[in-house]
C-alpha positions in Angstrom: 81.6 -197.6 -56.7 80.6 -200.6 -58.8 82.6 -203.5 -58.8 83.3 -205.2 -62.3 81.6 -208.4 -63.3 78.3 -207.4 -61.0 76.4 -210.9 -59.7 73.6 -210.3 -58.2 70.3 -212.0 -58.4 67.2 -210.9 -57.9 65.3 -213.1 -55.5 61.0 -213.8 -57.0 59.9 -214.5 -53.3 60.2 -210.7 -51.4 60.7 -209.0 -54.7 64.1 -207.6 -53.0 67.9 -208.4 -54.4 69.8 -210.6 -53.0 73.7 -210.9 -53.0 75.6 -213.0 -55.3 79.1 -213.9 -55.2 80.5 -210.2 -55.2 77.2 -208.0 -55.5 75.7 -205.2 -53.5 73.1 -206.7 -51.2 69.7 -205.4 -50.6 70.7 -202.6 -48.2 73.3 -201.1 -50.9 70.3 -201.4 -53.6 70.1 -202.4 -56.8 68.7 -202.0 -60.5 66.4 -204.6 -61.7 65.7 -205.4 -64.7 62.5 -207.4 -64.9 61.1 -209.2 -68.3 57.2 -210.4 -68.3 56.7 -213.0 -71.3 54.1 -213.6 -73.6 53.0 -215.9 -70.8 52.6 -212.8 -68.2 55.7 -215.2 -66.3 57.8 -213.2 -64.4 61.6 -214.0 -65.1 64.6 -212.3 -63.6 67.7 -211.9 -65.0 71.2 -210.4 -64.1 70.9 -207.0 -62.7 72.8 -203.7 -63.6 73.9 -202.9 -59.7 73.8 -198.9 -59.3 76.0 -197.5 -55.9 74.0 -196.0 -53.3 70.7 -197.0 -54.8 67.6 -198.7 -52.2 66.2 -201.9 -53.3 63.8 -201.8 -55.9 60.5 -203.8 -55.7 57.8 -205.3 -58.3 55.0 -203.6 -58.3 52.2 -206.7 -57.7 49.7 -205.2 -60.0 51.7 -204.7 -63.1 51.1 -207.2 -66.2 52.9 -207.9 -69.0 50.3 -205.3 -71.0 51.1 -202.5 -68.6 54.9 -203.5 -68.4 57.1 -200.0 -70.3 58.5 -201.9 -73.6 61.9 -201.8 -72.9 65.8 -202.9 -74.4 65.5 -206.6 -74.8 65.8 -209.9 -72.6 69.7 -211.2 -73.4 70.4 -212.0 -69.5 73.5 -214.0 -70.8 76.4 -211.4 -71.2 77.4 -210.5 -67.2 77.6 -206.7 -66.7 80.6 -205.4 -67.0 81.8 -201.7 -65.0 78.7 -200.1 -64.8 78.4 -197.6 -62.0 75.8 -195.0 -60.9 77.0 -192.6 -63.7 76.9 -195.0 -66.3 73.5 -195.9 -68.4 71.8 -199.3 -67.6 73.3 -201.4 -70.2 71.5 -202.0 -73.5 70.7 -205.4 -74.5 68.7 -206.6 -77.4 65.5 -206.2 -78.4 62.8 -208.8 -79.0 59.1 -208.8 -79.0 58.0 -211.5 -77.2 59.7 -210.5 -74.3 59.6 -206.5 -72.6 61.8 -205.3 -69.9 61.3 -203.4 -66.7 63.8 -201.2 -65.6 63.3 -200.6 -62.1 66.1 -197.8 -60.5 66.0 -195.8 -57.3 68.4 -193.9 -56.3 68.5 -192.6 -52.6 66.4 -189.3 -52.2 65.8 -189.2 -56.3 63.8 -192.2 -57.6 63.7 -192.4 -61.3 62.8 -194.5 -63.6 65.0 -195.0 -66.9 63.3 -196.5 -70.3 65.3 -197.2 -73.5 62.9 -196.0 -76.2 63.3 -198.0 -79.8 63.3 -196.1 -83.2 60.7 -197.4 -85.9 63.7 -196.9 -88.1 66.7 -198.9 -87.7 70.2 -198.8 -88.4 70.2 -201.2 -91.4 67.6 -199.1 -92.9 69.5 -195.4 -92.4 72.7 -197.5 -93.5 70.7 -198.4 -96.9 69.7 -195.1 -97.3 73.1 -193.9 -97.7 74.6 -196.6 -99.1 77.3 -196.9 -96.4 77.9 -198.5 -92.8 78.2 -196.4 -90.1 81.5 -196.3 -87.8 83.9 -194.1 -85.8 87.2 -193.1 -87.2 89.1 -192.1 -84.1 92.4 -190.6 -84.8 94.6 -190.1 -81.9 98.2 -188.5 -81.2 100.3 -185.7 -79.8 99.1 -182.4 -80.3 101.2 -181.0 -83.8 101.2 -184.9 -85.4 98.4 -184.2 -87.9 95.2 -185.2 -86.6 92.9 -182.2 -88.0 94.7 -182.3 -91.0 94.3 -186.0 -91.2 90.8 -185.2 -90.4 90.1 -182.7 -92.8 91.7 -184.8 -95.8 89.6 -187.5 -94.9 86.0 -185.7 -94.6 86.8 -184.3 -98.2 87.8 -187.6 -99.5 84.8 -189.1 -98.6 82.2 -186.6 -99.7 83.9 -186.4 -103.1 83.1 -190.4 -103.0 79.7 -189.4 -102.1 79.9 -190.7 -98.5 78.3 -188.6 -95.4 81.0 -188.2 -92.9 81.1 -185.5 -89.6 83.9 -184.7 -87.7 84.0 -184.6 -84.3 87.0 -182.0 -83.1 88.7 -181.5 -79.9 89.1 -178.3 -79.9 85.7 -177.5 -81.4 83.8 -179.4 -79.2 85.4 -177.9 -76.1 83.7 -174.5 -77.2 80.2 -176.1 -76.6 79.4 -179.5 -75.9 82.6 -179.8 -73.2 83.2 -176.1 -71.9 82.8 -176.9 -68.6 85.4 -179.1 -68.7 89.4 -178.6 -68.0 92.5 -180.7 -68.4 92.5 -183.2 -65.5 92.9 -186.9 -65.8 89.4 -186.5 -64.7 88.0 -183.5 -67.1 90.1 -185.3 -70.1 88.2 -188.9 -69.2 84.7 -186.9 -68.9 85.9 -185.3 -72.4 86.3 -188.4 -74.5 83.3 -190.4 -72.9 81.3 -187.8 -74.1 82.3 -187.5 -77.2 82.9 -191.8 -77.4 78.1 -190.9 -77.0 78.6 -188.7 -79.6 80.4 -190.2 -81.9 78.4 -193.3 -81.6 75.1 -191.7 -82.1 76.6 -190.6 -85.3 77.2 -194.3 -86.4 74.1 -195.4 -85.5 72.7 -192.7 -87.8 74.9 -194.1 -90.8 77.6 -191.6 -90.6 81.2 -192.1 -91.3 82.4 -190.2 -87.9 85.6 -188.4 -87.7 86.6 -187.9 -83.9 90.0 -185.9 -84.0 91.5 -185.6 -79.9 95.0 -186.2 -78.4 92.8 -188.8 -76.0 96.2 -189.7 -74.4 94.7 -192.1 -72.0 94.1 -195.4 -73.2 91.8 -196.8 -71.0 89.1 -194.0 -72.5 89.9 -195.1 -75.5 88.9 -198.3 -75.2 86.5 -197.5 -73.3 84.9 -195.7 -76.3 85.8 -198.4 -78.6 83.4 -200.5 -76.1 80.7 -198.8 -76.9 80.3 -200.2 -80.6 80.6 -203.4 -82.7 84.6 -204.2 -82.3 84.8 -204.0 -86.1 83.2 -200.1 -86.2 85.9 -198.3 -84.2 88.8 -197.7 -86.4 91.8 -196.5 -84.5 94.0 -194.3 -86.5 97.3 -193.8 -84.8 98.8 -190.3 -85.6 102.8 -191.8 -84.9 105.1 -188.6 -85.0 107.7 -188.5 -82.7 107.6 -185.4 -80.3 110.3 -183.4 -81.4 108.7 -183.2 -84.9 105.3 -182.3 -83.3 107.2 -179.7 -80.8 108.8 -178.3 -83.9 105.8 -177.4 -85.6 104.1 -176.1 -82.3 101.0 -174.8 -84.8 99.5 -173.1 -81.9 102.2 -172.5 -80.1 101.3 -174.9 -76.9 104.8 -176.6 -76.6 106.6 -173.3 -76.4 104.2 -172.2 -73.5 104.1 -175.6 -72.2 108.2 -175.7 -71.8 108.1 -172.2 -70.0 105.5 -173.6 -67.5 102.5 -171.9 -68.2 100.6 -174.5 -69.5 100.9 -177.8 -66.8 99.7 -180.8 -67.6 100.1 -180.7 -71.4 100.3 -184.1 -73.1 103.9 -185.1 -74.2 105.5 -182.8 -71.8 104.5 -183.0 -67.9 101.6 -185.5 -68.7 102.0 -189.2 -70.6 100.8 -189.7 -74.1 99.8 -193.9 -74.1 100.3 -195.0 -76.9 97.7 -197.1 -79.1 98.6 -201.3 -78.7 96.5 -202.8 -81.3 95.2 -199.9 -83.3 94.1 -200.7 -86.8 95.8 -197.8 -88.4 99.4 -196.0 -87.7 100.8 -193.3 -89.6 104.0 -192.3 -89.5 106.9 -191.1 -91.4 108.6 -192.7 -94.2 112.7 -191.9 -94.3 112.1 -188.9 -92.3 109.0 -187.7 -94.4 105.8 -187.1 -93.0 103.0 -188.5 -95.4 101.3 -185.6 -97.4 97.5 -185.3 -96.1 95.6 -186.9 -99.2 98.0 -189.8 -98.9 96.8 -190.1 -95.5 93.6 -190.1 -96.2 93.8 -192.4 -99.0 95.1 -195.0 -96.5 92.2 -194.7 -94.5 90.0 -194.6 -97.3 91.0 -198.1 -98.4 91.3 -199.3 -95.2 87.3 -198.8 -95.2 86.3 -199.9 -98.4 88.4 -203.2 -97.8 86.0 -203.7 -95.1 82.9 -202.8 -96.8 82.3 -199.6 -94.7 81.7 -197.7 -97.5 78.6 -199.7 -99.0 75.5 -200.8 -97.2 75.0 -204.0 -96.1 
């Protein structure tokens, strides 16, 4: 696996990588990322290490016309965690520079290419007249979340603001079927909907993700994916006892006879947000009806101008 904070060079002599401080080394492989500027100069920068990958090597011919416009030329932020099932990392685009991404893999070469749209973000965000971001509420099964979620994504298209929600349950009837309730399958789970839900955002969408996601290391992980400021962490803070006495579907009670295992809040922990930007939770023993819910989170995004375009 990929260690964090990946240092390896690549070296312009042989083409091949050499090992930094705590990088793979040529015989472990690497990916390469390769910019050719307006200058046809050959620069390398930082790569993207990928486990059980061969070296990769420059093709001598290749100029900076026949060079595959790439994801930008920002060498300056070191590569953080990125293993072989991750993407190659996407840095920013400019024009005077295009990048090479160069990745074999043992036994299936392939080359990756990061295509841009002609339309950008700022544009699909003007369009709409709002700022794309991820609303990701998170809590015990019972402590409101599709409610919360429901509320919401009717609060905002009576505003006139084009929000999708991204369910737990839903998307385990398509998108995650194949998946179970492992530390493993639930990780698997939320990185795929973290893609999701920031394709959605990129599009201009207000996105609603509504999951338990009771690990937080996955989600922060999916909080990494965006701008800091775009993932809004909504904190659904109801003590267990009131969750386990609604039991809407009945889980807990199957759960405390032992036919479900592994169910969050029971035989498997529930981590609690640290620094979320939202927490709801009752108020003298009252939980908070669903459009005052909603009306919190509501002004929590106009306050920061999520609900206009920049």
């Amino acid at each position: 696996m990929l260690r964090p904070r990946t240092t390896t060079w690549c070296n312009r002599k042989n083409h091949l990588a050499t090992k930094g401080s705590i990088g793979r080394d040529a015989d472990h492989g690497v990916t390469v990322l390769l910019t050719v500027d307006g200058g046809g100069c050959h620069n390398w920068g930082p790569p993207a290490t990928v486990g059980t990958a061969v070296p990769a090597v420059e093709p001598a011919s290749w100029t900076k016309e026949e060079a595959p416009i790439g994801a930008g030329s920002n060498f300056a932020t070191a590569v953080d965690g990125w293993g072989p099932e991750k993407d190659i990392p996407r840095f920013p685009f400019t024009e005077k520079k295009r990048i090479l991404f160069l990745m074999s893999t043992l036994g299936n070469p392939i080359n990756i290419f990061w295509h841009e749209c002609p339309v950008g973000k700022l544009e699909r965000q003007r369009l709409l007249n709002q700022q794309g971001c991820v609303v990701w509420i998170t809590g015990l099964s019972g402590s409101g979340k599709s409610t919360l979620a429901c509320s919401l994504g009717r609060e905002l298209h009576s505003k006139g603001k084009l929000s999708y929600i991204l369910d737990g349950d839903n998307l385990r009837h398509g998108l995650n079927k194949n998946l179970g309730f492992t530390p493993e399958d639930r990780t698997e789970n939320i990185r795929r909907v973290g893609e999701v839900a920031k394709l959605f955002a990129d599009a201009g969408l207000i996105c609603i993700a509504s999951l338990i996601s009771p690990y937080r290391k996955d989600r922060d992980a999916c909080r990494a994916m965006l701008p800091d400021s775009n993932f809004i962490e909504v904190f659904m803070n109801m003590p267990l006892e009131v969750c386990e006495g609604r039991d809407p579907k009945g889980l807990y009670k199957l759960a405390r006879a032992g036919k479900i295992k592994g169910f969050t809040g029971i035989d498997d922990p529930y981590e609690p947000p640290l620094n979320c930007e939202i927490k709801i939770q009752e108020e003298d023993g009252v939980c908070p009806a669903p459009n005052v819910m909603a009306g919190q989170v509501v002004s929590y995004l106009e306050g920061r101008g999520f609900l206009q375009a920049q």
